[in-house]
N, C-alpha and C positions, 0 to 999 in steps of 0.2 A: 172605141178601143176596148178592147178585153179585158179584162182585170188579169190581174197577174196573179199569180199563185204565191204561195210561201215564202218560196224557193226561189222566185223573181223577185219579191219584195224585198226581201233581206237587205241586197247591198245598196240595193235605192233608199233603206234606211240608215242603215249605215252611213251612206254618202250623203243624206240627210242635215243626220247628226255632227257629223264633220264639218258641214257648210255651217252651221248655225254654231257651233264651237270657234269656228274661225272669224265668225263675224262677232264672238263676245270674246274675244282677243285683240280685237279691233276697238272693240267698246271700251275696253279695259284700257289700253293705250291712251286712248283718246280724254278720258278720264283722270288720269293718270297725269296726262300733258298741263290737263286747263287747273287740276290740282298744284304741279311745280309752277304754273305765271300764279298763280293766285300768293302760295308764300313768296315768290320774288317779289307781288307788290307789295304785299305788305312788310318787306322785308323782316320774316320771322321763321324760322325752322324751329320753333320752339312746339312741342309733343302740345297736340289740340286734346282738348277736355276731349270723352267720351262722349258720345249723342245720347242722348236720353231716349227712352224706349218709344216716346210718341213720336220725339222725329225719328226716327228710325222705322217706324209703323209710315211715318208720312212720306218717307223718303220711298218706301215700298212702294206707296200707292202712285208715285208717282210715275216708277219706272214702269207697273203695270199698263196707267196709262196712256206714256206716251211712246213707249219700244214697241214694237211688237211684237205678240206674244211667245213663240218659240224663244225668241233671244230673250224678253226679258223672264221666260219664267228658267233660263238657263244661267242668268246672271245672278235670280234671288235663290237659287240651292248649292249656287257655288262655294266651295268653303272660302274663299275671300272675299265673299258678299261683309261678314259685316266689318273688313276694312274699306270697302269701295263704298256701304253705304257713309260710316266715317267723314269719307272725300266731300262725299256732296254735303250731307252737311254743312260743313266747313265751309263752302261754296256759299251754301244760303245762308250763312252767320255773315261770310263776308257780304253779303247784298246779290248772290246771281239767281237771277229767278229761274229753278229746273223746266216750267214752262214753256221759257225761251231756248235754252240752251238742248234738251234732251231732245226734241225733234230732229234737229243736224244734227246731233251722235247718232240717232235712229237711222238717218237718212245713211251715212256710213256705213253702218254694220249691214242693211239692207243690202247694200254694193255691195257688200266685200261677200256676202251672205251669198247673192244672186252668181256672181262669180263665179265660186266653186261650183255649184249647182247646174252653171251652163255649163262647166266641164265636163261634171259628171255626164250631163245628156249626150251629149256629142261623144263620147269616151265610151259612152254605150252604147251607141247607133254606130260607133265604128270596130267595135267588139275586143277592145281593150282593157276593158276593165279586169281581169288578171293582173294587169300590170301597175295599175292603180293599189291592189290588194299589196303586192311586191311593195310597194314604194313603203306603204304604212307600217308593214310589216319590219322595213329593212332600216328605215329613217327614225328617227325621235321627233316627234314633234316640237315644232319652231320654226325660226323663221325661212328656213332653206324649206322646207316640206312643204310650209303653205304657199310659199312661190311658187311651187314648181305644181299644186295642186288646183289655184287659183289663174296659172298664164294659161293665154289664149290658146298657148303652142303645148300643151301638155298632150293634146291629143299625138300629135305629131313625134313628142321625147316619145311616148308611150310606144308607137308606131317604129321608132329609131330602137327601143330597149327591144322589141321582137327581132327588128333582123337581127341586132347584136346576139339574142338567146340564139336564132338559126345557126350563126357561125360555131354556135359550141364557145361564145365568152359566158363568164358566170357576170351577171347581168347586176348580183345582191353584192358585191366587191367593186364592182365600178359604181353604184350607187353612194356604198360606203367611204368609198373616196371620193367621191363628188360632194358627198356633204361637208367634208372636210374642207374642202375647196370654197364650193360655197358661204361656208359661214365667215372664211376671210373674204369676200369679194361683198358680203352684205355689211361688211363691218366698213369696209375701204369706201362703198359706194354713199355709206349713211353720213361718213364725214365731208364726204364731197358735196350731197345734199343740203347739208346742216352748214357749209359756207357759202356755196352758191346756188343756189335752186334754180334751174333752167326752164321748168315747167310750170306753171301756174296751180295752187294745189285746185281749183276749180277744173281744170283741165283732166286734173287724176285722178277724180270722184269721179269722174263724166265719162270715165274710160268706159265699157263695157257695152251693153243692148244698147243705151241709149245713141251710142258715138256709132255704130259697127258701120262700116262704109259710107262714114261723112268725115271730108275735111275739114278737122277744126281747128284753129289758132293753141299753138303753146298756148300763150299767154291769157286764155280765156277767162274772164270773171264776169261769173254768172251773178254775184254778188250787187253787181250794178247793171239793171236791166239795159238802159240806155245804149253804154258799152258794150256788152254783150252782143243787143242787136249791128250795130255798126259791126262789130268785128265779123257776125256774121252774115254783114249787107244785106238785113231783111227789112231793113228800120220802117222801110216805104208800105213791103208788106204786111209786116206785124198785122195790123186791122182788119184785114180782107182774112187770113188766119184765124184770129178771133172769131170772128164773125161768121167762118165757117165750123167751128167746134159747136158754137151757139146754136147756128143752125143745127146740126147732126144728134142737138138732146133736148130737144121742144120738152118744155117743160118742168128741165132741169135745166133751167139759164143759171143757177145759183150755182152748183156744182160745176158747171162748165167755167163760170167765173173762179171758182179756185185751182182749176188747173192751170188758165191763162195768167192767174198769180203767181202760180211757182215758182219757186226762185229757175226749175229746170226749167221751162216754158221754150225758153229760145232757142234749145236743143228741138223741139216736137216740130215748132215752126220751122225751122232749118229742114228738117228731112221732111215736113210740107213742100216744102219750095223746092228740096230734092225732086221730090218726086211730080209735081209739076213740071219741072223740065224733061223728065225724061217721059213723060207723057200718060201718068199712069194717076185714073182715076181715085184723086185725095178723099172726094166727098161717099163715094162708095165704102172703102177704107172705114169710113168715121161711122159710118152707120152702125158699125158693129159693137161701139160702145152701150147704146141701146138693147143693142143682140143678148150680151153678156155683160150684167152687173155685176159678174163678182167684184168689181170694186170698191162695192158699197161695205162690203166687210172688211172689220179694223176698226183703230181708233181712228175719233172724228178728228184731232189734229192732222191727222197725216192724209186726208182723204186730198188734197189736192197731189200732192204726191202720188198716191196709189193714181190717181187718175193720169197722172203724166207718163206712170208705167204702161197703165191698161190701153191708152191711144198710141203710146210707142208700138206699143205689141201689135193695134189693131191696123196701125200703117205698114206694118216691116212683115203681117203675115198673108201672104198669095189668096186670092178674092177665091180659090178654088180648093183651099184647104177646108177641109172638113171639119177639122178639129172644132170641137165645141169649147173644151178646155185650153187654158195657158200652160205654156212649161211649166210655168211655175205650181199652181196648182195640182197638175199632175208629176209633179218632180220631187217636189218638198211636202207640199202638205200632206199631199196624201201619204209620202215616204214615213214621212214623221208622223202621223198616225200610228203606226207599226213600229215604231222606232221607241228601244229600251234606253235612247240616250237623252232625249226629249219628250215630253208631253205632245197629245196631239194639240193642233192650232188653227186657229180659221184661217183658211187659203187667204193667202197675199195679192196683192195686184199682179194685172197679169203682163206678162213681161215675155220678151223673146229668148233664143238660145242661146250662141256662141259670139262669146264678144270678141273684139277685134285684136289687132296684134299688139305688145306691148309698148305701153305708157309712152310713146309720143305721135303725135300728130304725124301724116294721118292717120286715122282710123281703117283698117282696111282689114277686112276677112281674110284668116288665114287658108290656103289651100289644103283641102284636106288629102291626109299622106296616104299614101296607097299602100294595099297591107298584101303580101305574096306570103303566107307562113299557114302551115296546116294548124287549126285547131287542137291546143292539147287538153 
């Protein structure tokens, strides 16, 4: 692939910086959440003492090393870093160890992070991205914005705002009232969620690369492997799965063992046993993990994860693709490199493009919209 110029790099940093803003928006939330259960159990809303400067140093180190790095060096220059380091604190006074708990926040913002980023790719391969520019320009950021920045179907709004520009409608006025709209239809749909949940919150982590053209159960919880397996009728094959990862990294059986731990695992096995039925060499696929190690960079907590990305990516991309690089690698890392909104950061696992269509089962590729509009 060629290197991009300047000129080309820009909005791939930009769209960079915006994927990893969106996903420490995420983290903040999440944050946020485990901070309100923690005063309900202790039932106290009483103003916590101030951290002292070495946990606050410690709380640093922690986020260092267990986020990865774009997002957490986005989190400690934030100006509410030092009430969010605060939170944790207060967490490990009450007994929760950041050890345990900050890899699943990681694993989130990762999603929500990857997300945006397959949009952008796809929004760029289908030459939309002016209208992406529009959206930022014309919207506040929140939560109407990263919706509609983050769905699988953006490529498509994107595609629907050009024939609307064709007709001669002003395009930044139906936006502006859309968001208006929006933000009741986010507030209306959050109390419907917050009394009855229909979807499994493992089911809505799981939405994106990993799910894209696999049927999976609402009710999915990856939480309990056993479960998980059943729902996904692989329970018989699980082993033969395994044992095929093992094989495909002779002499990395240790690492191969932490991806078949992941809590994601039964998602990779699933679109194994996909792709077994539909007759398409698994073990060919897995070779490519060997091919290309970048998954070895990152922290060591999260290398089974990285790894459960880099085998998604290496099943879901055609044995005839050239690319040497992941999207992601080529999407973000290198974006943010160049990028005045983030520091540069060592490439991510490597992971696929365009995730599937929104938050319910099943998972199925959106078709892409066909674009009739002259270039302006």
């Amino acid at each position: 692939m060629a290197t991009p110029t300047p000129d080309e790099r820009e909005p791939f940093a930009e769209a960079a910086g915006e994927a990893v803003q969106t996903a420490v928006m995420a983290t903040r939330l999440v944050l946020a959440i485990a901070d309100a259960i923690r005063r309900q159990r202790q039932k106290s809303m009483e103003e916590e003492p101030p951290p002292s400067d070495q946990e606050t140093s410690e709380t640093a180190d922690s986020i260092k090393k267990l986020l990865p790095s774009d997002i957490s060096d986005a989190l400690l220059t934030g100006a509410d870093w030092p009430q969010m380091a605060q939170q944790l604190v207060a967490l490990q006074r009450a007994g929760v160890n950041l050890d345990q708990i900050l890899p699943g926040v990681g694993e989130i913002a990762v999603t929500v992070r990857d997300q945006v980023a397959a949009n952008t790719e796809r929004v760029a391969r289908e030459g939309t991205g002016e209208w992406e520019r529009m959206l930022r320009e014309t919207l506040p950021a929140g939560p109407v914005r990263e919706a509609i920045l983050s769905s699988p179907t953006w490529p498509d709004i994107a595609a629907q705002m050009a024939r609307l520009d064709e007709r001669g409608v002003d395009v930044r006025q139906v936006l502006a009232s859309a968001h208006d709209e929006g933000l009741g239809v986010d507030q209306a749909v959050g109390k419907v969620l917050a009394a009855a949940p229909t979807t499994s919150r493992d089911a809505m982590l799981s939405y994106g690369p990993l799910t894209t053209g696999l049927d999976i159960p609402k009710d999915l919880v990856l939480s309990d492997r056993d479960r998980a397996l059943r729902q996904l009728a692989i329970v018989d094959a699980n082993p033969k799965y395994v044992r095929m990862v093992r094989e495909a990294m002779p002499g990395r059986e240790r690492d191969a063992d932490l991806m078949v731990t992941a809590k994601q695992w039964p998602l990779v096995a699933y679109r194994m046993a996909d792709m077994e039925r539909k007759g398409q060499p698994v073990t060919d696929h897995l070779a490519r993990l060997m091919k290309d190690t970048s998954w070895e960079e990152g922290p060591g907590p999260q290398l089974g994860s990285r790894l459960v990305q880099a085998a998604n990516d290496a099943l879901r991309r055609p044995l005839d693709d050239p690319a040497a690089e992941s999207r992601v690698q080529v999407n973000t890392a290198a974006a943010r490199a160049t990028s005045a909104t983030v520091g540069p950061t060592k490439p991510q696992a490597a992971k696929n493009a365009a995730p599937a269509e929104p938050g319910v089962a099943p998972h199925r590729t959106a078709e892409p919209a066909t674009r009739n509009r002259k270039t302006k």
